[in-house]
MARLO-568242 format. One record per residue (C-alpha): residue number from 1; residue in one letter; x, y, z. Coordinates in Angstrom, 3 decimals, padded with zeros to 6 digits. Example, Ala and Ser with C-alpha at 12.3 -4.5 7.8 and 13.67 -1.06 7.14 Angstrom:
BEGIN
{site 1; "A"; {012.300; -004.500; 007.800}}
{site 2; "S"; {013.670; -001.060; 007.140}}
***
This chain:
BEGIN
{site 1; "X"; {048.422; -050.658; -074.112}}
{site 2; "X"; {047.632; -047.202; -073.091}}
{site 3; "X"; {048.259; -046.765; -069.536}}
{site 4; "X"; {050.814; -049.065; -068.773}}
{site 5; "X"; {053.869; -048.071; -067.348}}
{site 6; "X"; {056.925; -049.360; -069.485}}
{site 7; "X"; {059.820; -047.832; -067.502}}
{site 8; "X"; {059.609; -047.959; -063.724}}
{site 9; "X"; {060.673; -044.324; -062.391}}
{site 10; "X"; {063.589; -044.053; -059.986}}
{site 11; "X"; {061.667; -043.263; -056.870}}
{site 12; "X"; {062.717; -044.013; -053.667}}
{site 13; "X"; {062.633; -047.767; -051.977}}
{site 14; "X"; {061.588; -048.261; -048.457}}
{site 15; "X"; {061.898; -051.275; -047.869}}
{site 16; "X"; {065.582; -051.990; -047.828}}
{site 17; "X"; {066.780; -049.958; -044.809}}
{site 18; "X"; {064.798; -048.774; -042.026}}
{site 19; "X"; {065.861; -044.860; -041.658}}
{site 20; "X"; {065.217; -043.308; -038.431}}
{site 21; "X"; {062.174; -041.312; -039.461}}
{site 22; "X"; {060.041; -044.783; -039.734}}
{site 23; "X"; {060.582; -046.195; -036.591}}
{site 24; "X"; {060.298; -045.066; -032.915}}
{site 25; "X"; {058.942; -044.518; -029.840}}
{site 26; "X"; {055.181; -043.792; -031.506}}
{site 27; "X"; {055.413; -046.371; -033.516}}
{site 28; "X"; {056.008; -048.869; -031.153}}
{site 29; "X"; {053.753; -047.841; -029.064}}
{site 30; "X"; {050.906; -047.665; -032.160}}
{site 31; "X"; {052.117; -051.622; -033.204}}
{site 32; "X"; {051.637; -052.653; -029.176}}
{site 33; "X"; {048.576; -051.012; -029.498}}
{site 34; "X"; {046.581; -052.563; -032.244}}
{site 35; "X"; {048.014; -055.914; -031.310}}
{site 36; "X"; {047.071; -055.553; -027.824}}
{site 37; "X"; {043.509; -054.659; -029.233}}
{site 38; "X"; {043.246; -057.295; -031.966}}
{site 39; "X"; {045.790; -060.389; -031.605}}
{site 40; "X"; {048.505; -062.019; -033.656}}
{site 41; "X"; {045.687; -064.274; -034.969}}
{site 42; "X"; {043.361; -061.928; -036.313}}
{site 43; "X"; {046.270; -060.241; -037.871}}
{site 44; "X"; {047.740; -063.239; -038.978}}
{site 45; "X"; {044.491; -064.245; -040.573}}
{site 46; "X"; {043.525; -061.270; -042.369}}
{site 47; "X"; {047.585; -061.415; -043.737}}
{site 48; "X"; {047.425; -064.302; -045.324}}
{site 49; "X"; {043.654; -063.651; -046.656}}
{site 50; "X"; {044.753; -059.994; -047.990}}
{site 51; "X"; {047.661; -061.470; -049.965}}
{site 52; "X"; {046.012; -064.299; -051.493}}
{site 53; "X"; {043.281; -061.438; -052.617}}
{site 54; "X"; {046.364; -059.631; -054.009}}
{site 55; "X"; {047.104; -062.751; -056.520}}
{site 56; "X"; {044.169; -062.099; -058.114}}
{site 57; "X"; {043.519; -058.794; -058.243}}
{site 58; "X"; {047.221; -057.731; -059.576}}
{site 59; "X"; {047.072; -060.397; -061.786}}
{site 60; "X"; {043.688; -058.521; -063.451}}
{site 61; "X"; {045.604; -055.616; -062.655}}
{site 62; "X"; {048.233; -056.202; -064.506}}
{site 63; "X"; {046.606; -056.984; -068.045}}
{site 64; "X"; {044.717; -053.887; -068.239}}
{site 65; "X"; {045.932; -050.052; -068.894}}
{site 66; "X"; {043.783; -047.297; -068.173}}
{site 67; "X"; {040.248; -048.683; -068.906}}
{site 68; "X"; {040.703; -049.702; -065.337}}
{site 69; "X"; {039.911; -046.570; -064.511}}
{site 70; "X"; {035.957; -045.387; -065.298}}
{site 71; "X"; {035.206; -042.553; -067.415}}
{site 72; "X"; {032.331; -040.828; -067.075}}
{site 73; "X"; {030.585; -037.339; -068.656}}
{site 74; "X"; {029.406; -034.311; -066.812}}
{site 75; "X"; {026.214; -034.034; -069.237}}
{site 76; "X"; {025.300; -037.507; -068.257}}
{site 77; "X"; {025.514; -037.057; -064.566}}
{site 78; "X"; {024.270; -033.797; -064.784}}
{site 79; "X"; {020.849; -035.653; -066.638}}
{site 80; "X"; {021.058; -038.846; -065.005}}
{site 81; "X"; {023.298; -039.029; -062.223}}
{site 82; "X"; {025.184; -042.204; -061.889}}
{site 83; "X"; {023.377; -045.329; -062.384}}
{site 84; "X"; {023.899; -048.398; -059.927}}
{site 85; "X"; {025.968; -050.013; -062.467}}
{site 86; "X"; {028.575; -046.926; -062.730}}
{site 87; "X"; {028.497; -046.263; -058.663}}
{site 88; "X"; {029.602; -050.374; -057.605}}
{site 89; "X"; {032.463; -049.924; -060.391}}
{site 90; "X"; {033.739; -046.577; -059.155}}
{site 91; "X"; {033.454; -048.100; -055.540}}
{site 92; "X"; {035.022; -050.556; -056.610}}
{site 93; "X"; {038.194; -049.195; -058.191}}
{site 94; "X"; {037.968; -045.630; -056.045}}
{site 95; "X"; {038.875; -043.682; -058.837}}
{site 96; "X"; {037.289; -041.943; -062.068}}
{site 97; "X"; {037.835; -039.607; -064.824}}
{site 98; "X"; {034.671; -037.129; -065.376}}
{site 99; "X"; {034.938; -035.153; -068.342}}
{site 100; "X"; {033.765; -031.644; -069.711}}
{site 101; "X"; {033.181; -030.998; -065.991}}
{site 102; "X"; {034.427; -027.131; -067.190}}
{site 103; "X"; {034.023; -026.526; -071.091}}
{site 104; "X"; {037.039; -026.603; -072.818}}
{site 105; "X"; {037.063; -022.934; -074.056}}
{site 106; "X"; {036.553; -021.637; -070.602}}
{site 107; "X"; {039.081; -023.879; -068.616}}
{site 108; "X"; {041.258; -022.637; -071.480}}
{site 109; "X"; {040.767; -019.012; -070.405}}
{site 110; "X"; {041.096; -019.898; -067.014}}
{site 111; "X"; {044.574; -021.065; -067.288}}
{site 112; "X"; {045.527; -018.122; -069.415}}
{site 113; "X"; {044.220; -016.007; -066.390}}
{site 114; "X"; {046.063; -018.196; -063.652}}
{site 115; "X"; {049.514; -017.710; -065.895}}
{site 116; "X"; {048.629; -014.830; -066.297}}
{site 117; "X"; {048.869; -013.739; -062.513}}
{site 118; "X"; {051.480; -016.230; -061.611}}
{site 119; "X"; {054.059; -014.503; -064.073}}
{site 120; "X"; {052.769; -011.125; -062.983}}
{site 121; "X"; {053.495; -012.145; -059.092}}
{site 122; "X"; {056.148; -014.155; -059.079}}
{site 123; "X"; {058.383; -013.646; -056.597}}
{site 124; "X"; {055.347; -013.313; -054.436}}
{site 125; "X"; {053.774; -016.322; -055.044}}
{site 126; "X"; {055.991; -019.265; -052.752}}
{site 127; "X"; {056.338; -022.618; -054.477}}
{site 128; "X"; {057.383; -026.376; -054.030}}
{site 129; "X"; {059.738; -027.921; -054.690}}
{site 130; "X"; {062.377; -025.160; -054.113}}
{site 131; "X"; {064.169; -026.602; -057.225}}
{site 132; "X"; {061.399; -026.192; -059.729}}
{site 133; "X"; {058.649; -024.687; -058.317}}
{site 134; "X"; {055.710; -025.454; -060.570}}
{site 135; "X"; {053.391; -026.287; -057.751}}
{site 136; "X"; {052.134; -023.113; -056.351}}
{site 137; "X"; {051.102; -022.239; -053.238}}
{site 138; "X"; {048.128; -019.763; -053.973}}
{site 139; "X"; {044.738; -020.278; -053.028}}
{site 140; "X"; {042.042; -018.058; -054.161}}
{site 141; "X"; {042.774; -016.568; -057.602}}
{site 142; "X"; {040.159; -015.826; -059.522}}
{site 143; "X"; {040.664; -019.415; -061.901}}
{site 144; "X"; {040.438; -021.346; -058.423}}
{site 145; "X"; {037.531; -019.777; -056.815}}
{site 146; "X"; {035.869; -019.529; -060.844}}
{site 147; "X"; {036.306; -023.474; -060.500}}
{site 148; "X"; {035.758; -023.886; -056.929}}
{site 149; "X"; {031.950; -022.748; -057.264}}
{site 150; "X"; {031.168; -023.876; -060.783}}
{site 151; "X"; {027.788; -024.990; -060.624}}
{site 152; "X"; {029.178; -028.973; -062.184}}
{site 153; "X"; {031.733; -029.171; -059.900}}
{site 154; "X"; {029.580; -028.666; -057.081}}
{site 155; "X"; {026.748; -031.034; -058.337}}
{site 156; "X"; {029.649; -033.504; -059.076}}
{site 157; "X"; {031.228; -033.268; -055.238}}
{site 158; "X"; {027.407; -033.999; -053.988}}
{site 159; "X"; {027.227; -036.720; -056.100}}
{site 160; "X"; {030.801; -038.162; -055.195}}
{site 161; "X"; {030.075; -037.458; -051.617}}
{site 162; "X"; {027.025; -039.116; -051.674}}
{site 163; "X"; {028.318; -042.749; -052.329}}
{site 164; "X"; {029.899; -042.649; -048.527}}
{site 165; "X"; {027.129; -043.184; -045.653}}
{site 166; "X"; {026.906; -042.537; -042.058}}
{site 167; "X"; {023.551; -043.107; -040.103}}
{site 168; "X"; {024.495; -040.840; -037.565}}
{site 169; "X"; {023.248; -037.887; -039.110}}
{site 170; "X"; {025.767; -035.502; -038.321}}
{site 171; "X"; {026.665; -035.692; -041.686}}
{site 172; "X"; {025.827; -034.673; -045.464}}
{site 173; "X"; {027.049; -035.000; -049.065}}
{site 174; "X"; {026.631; -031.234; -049.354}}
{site 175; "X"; {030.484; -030.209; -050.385}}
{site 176; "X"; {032.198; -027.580; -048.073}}
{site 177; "X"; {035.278; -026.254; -050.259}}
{site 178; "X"; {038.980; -027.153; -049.212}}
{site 179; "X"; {041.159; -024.714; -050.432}}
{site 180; "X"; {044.202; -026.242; -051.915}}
{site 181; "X"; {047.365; -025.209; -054.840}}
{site 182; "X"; {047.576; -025.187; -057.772}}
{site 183; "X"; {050.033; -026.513; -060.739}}
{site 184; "X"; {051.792; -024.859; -063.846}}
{site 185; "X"; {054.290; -027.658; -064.804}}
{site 186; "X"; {056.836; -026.633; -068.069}}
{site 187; "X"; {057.511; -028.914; -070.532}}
{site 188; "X"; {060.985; -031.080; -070.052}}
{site 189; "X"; {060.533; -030.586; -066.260}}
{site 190; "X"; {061.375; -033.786; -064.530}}
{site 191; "X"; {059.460; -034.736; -060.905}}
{site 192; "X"; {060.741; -036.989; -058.751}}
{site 193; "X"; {059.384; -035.634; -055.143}}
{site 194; "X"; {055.844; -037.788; -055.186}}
{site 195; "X"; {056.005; -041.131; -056.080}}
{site 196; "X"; {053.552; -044.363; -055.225}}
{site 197; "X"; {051.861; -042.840; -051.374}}
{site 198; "X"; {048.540; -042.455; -049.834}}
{site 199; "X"; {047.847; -039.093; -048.410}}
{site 200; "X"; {045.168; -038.366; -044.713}}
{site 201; "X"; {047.910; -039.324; -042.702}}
{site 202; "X"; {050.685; -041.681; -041.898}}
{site 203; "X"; {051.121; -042.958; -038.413}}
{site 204; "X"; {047.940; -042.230; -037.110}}
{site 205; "X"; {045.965; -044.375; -038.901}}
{site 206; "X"; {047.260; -046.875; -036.480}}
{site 207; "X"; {048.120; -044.418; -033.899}}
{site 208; "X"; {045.093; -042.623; -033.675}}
{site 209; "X"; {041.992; -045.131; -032.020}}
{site 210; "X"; {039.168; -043.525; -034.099}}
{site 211; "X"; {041.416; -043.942; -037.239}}
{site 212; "X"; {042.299; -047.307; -036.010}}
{site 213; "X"; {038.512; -048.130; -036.075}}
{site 214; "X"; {038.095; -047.434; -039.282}}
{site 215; "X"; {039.907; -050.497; -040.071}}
{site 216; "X"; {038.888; -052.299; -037.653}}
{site 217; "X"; {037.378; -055.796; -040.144}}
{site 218; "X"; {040.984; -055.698; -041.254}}
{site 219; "X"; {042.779; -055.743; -038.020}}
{site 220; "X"; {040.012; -058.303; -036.613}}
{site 221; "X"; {040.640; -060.918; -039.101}}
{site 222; "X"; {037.735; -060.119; -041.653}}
{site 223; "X"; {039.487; -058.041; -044.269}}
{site 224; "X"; {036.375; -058.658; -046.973}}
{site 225; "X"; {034.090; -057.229; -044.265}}
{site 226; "X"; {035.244; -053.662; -044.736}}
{site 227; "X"; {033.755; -051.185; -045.551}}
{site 228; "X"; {035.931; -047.677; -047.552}}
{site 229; "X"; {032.483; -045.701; -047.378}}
{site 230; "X"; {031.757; -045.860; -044.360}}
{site 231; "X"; {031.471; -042.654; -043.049}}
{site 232; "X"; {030.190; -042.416; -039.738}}
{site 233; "X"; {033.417; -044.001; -038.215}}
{site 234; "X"; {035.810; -042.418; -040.240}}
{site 235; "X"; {034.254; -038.577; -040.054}}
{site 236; "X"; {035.787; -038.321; -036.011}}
{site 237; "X"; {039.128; -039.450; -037.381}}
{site 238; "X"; {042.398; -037.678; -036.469}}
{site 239; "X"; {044.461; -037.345; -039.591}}
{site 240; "X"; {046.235; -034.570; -038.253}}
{site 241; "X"; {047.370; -036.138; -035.274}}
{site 242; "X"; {050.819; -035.843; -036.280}}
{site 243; "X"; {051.046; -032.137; -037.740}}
{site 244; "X"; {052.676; -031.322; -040.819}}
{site 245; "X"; {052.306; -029.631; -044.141}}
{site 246; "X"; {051.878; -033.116; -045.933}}
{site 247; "X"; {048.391; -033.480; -043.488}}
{site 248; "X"; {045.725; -031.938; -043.242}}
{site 249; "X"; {042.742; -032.585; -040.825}}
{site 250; "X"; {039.660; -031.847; -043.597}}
{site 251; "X"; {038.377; -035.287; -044.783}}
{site 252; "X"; {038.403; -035.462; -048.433}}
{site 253; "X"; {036.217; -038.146; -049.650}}
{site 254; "X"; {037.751; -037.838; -053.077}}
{site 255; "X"; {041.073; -036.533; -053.656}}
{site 256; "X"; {041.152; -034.726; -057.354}}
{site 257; "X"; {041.950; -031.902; -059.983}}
{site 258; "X"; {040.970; -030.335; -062.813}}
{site 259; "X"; {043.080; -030.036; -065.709}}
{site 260; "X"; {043.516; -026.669; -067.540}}
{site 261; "X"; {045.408; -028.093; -070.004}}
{site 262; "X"; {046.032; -030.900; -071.862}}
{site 263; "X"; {047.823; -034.189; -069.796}}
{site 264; "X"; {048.932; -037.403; -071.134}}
{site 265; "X"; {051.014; -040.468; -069.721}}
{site 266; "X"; {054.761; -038.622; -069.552}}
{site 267; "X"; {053.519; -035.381; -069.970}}
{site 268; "X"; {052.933; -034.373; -066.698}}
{site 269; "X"; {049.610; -036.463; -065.677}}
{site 270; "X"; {048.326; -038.780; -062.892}}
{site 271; "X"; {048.950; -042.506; -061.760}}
{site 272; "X"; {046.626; -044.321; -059.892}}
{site 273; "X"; {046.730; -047.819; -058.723}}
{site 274; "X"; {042.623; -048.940; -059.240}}
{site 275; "X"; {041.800; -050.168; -056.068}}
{site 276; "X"; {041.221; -049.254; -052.692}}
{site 277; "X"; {040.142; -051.508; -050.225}}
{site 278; "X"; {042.490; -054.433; -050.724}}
{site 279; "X"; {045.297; -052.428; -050.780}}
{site 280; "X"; {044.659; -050.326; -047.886}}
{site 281; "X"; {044.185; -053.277; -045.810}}
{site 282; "X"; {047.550; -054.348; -047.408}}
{site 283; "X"; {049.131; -051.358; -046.186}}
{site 284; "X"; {047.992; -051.417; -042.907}}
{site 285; "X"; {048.826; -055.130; -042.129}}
{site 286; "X"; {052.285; -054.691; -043.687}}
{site 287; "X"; {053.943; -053.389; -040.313}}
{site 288; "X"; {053.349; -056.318; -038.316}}
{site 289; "X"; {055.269; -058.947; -040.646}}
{site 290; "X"; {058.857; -059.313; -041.634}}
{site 291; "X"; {060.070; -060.686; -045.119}}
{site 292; "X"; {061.714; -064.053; -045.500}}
{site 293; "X"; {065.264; -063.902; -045.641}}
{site 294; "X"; {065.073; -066.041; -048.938}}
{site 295; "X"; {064.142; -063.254; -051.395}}
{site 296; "X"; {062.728; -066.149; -053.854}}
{site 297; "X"; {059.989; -066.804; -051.141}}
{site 298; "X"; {058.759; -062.696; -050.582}}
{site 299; "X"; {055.996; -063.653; -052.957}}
{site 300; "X"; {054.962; -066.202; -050.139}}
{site 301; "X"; {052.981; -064.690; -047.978}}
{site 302; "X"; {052.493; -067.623; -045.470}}
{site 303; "X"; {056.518; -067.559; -045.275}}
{site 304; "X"; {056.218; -063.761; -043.668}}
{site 305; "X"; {057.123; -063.741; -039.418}}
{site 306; "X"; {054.682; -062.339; -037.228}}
{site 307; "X"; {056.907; -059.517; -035.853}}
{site 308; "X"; {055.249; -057.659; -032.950}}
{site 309; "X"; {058.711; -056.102; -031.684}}
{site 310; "X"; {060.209; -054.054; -034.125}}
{site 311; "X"; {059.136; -050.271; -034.428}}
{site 312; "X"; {059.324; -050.255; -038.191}}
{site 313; "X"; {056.758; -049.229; -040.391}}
{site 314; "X"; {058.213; -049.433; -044.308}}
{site 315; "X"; {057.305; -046.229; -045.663}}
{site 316; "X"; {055.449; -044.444; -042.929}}
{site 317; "X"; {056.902; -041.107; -041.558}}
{site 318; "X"; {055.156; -039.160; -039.438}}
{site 319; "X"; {055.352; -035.763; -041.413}}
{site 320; "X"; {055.092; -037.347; -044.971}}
{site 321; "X"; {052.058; -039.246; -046.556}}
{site 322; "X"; {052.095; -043.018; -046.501}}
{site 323; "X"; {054.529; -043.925; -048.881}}
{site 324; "X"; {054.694; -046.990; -051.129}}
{site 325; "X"; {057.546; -049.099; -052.962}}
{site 326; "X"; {058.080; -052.666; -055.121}}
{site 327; "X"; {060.670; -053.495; -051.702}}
{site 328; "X"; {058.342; -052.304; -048.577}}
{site 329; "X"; {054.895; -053.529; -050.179}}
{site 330; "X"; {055.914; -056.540; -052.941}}
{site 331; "X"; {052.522; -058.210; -052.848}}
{site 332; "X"; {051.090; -055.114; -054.485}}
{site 333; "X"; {053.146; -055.286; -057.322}}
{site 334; "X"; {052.855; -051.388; -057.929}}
{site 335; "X"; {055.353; -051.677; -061.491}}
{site 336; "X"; {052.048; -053.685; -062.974}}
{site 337; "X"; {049.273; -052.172; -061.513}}
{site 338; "X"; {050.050; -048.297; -061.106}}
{site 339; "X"; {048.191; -046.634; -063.908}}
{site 340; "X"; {048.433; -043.725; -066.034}}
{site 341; "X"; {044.856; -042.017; -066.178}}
{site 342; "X"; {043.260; -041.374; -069.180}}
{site 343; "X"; {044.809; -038.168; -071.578}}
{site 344; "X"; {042.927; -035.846; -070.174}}
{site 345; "X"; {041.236; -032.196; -071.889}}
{site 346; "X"; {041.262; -028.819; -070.239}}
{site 347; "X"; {038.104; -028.548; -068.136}}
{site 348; "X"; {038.344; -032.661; -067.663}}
{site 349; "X"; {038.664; -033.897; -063.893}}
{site 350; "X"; {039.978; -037.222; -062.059}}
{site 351; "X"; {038.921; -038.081; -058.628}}
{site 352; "X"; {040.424; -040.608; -056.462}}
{site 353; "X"; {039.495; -042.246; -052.845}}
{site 354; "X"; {041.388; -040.758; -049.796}}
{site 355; "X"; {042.601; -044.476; -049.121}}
{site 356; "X"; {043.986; -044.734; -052.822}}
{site 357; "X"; {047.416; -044.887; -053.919}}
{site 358; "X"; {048.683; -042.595; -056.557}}
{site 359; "X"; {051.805; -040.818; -057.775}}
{site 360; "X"; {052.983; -038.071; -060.211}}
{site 361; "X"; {053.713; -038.504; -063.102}}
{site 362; "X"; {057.764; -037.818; -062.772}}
{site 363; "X"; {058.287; -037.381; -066.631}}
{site 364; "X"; {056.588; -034.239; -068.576}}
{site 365; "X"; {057.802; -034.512; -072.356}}
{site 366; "X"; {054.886; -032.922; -073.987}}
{site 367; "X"; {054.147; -029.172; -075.593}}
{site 368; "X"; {053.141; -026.587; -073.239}}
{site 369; "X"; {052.665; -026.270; -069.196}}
{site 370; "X"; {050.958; -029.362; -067.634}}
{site 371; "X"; {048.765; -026.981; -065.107}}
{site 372; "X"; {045.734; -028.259; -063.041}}
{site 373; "X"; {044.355; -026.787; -059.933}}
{site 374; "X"; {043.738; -028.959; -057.075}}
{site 375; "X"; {039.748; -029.334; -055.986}}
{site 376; "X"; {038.542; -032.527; -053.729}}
{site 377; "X"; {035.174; -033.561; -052.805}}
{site 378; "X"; {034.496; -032.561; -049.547}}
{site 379; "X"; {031.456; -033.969; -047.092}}
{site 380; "X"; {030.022; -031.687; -044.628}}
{site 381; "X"; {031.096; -032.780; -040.949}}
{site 382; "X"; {031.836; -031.235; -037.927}}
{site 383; "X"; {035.710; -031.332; -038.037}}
{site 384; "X"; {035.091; -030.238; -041.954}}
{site 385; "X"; {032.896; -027.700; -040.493}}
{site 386; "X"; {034.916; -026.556; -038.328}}
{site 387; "X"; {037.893; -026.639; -040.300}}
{site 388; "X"; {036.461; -023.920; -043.388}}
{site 389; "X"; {035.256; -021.813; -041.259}}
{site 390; "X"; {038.624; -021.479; -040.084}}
{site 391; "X"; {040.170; -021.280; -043.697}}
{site 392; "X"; {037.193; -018.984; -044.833}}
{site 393; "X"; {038.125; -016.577; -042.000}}
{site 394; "X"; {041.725; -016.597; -042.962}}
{site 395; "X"; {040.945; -016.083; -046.501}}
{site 396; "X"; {038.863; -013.156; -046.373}}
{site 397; "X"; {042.186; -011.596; -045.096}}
{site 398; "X"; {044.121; -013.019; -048.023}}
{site 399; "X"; {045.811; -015.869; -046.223}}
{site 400; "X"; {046.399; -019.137; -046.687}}
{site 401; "X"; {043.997; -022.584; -045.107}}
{site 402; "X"; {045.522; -023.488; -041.435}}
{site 403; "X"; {047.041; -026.333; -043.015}}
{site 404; "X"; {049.738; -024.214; -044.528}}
{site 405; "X"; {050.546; -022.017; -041.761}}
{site 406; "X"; {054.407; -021.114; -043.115}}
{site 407; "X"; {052.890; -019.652; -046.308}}
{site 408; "X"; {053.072; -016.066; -045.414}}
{site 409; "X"; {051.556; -014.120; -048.624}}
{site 410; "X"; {048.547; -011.617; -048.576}}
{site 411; "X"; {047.157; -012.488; -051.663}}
{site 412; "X"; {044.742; -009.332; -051.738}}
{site 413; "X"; {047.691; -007.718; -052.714}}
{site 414; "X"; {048.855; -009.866; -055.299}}
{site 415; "X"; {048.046; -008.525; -058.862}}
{site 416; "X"; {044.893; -010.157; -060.464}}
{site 417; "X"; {043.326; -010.738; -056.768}}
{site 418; "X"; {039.888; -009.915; -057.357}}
{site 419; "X"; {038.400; -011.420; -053.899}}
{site 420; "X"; {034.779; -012.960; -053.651}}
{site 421; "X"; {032.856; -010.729; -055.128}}
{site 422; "X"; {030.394; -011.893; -057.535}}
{site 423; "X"; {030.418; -015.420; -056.166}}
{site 424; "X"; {026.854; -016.885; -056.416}}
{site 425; "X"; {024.491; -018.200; -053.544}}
{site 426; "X"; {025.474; -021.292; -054.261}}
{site 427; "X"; {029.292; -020.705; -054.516}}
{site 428; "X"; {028.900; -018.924; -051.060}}
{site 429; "X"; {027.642; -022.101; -049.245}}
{site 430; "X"; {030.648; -023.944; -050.288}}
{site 431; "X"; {032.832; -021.845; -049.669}}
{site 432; "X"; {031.465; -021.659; -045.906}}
{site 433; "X"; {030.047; -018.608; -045.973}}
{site 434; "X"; {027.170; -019.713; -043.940}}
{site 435; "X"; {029.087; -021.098; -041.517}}
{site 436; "X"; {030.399; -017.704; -040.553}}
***
């Protein structure tokens, strides 16, 4: 079935040993926190609810490939938006595919032109992982910004945007621009470095106490009570609280990219696991129980000890994204229910909840690069606001976004650099121009 992972990669397990970068001082004191707060009996309560959700939902899960992910059309949206229908099932699994967001030809071109100046620069341009550095750290070639202010992607970030609410009104679904890499992935190359995690954080989304709130149903006992849109709690969140490269404090509603060339399951494409709220509150429950010691019974989550003492969190490290394994999360049963997305066309984009776990696709044994440039759906909010004005500022002067302070490149002198001139009206505002 198309989708379906048949070999589990060889990524990393964390939840065999606890190394010293997941426990701690700031961890203990976030676990003494929220139980102070909330209560072994809330917690205990939304456990055992969480994991019998998990029964079903991995068993669904686990019979499906990647029609669990929706697939939509730009045209459509574009003509129609997205109907009722099509918004509760993209809640509902976080995730999408849009295609023909940028017509084939063109995203075509655009790579060409990205290769183009990557070759021409390349021992200017910094990438990651040292090894085999096919994600680059450049930020406003021409391809990017050309995509950036496309006239679809920006209708398509409003619409995204728009399924979160917040009656505060200090917010909007107009999309300010977060300026991220970009990929050019060879055939044969292997990728290890980013298996099954959640990015906006680690720690503080128990550390932090307007993080913490946004959880707040699941650490009070009512796990089906909350609510992954909810905006107006979650736009004052600190998800750079602990700072790193891996975080970054702009709120993405959707993580994505746009492909610029063909992708395919083991050819250098996406996994996604089709959910978001259950396994969120999964993942942030997990800390405060310990397994059985009877590894038949780790299944059985009523057989899991209440264990407000140890620092531990499986798979948390304050400078990485939340990561995710079959031993530190077994109820999620991530071998079944990670997903390849859909093979995807140049000019074709997936989109994924900032709650959602994913992964990269480790294996790329198809023809060609596997090259897509990174673009999320941004809301306007004050610390968004804030944030790219910042990264506008520092752009103008051929830098990097704050978030990557160690990149140290002028791209204005890179060949190719052609700067923001002839960037529409439109293109301007999301870039942050008016913000200046």
């Amino acid at each position: 079935m198309p989708g379906i992972i048949e070999n589990w990669p060889v990524w990393k397990e964390f939840g065999i040993t606890p190394e010293e970068n997941t426990k701690g001082p700031d961890f203990a004191n976030a676990k003494a926190e929220v139980i102070a707060q909330y209560g072994e009996e809330a917690l205990r309560k939304s456990w055992l609810k969480v994991c019998k959700d998990l029964e079903t939902l991995t068993e669904k899960l686990s019979t499906m490939g990647s029609d669990s992910i929706p697939t939509f059309h730009m045209k459509e949206i574009r003509e129609h938006g997205l109907s009722d229908e099509q918004q509760a099932r993209l809640k509902s699994s976080g995730c999408c595919v849009v295609k023909e967001v940028i017509p084939e030809a063109e995203a075509t071109s655009l790579f060409q032109d990205l290769k183009h100046m990557a070759t021409e620069n390349k021992e200017k341009i910094p990438g990651w992982p040292a090894e085999s550095p096919a994600m680059l750290r450049i930020y406003n070639s021409p391809t990017q910004l050309a995509i950036r202010t496309h006239p679809n992607q920006i209708l398509l970030q409003r619409t995204l945007n728009a399924l979160f609410h917040d009656e505060s009104n200090e917010t909007s679904p107009e999309p300010l621009s977060y300026t991220d890499g970009a990929r050019i992935r060879p055939s044969g190359l292997k990728f290890l470095g980013l298996g099954p995690h959640i990015d906006a954080g680690s720690l503080c989304r128990w550390a932090d106490p307007q993080y913490r709130k946004v959880y707040e149903h699941i650490f009070s006992g009512s796990p089906e009570l909350h609510d992954a849109f909810d905006l107006g709690i979650r736009k004052d969140a600190d998800q750079y609280l602990f700072k790193s490269n891996a975080h970054s404090a702009v709120f993405r509603s959707f993580q994505g990219w746009t492909a610029l060339t063909p992708t395919a399951p083991s050819a250098g494409t996406l996994m996604l696991y089709p959910n978001v709220s259950t396994v969120i509150a999964y993942v942030v429950l997990r800390p405060f129980f310990s397994p059985p010691a009877n590894e038949e019974d780790i299944m059985d989550a009523g057989k899991w000890t209440f264990d407000p003492e140890s620092s531990w969190f499986p798979g948390t490290m304050k400078d990485q994204s939340q990561r995710l394994s079959p031993t530190s999360h077994p109820h999620l049963r991530l071998k079944e229910c990670v997903k390849y997305i859909p093979q995807m066309s140049p000019g074709d984009t997936v989109w994924w909840h900032t709650d959602m776990c994913h992964a990269v696709d480790p294996e790329h044994n198809g023809e060609g690069d596997a090259s897509v440039v990174y673009i999320a759906a941004c809301p306007t909010t004050p610390i968004n606001k804030a944030f790219i004005k910042t990264q506008l500022q520092a752009s103008l002067v051929g830098k990097g976004p704050p978030d990557s302070p160690d990149v140290d490149v002028d791209e204005r002198r890179l060949k190719g650099y052609k700067g923001f001139d002839g960037i529409s009206e439109a293109g301007k505002a999301v870039l942050g121009f008016g913000l200046l």
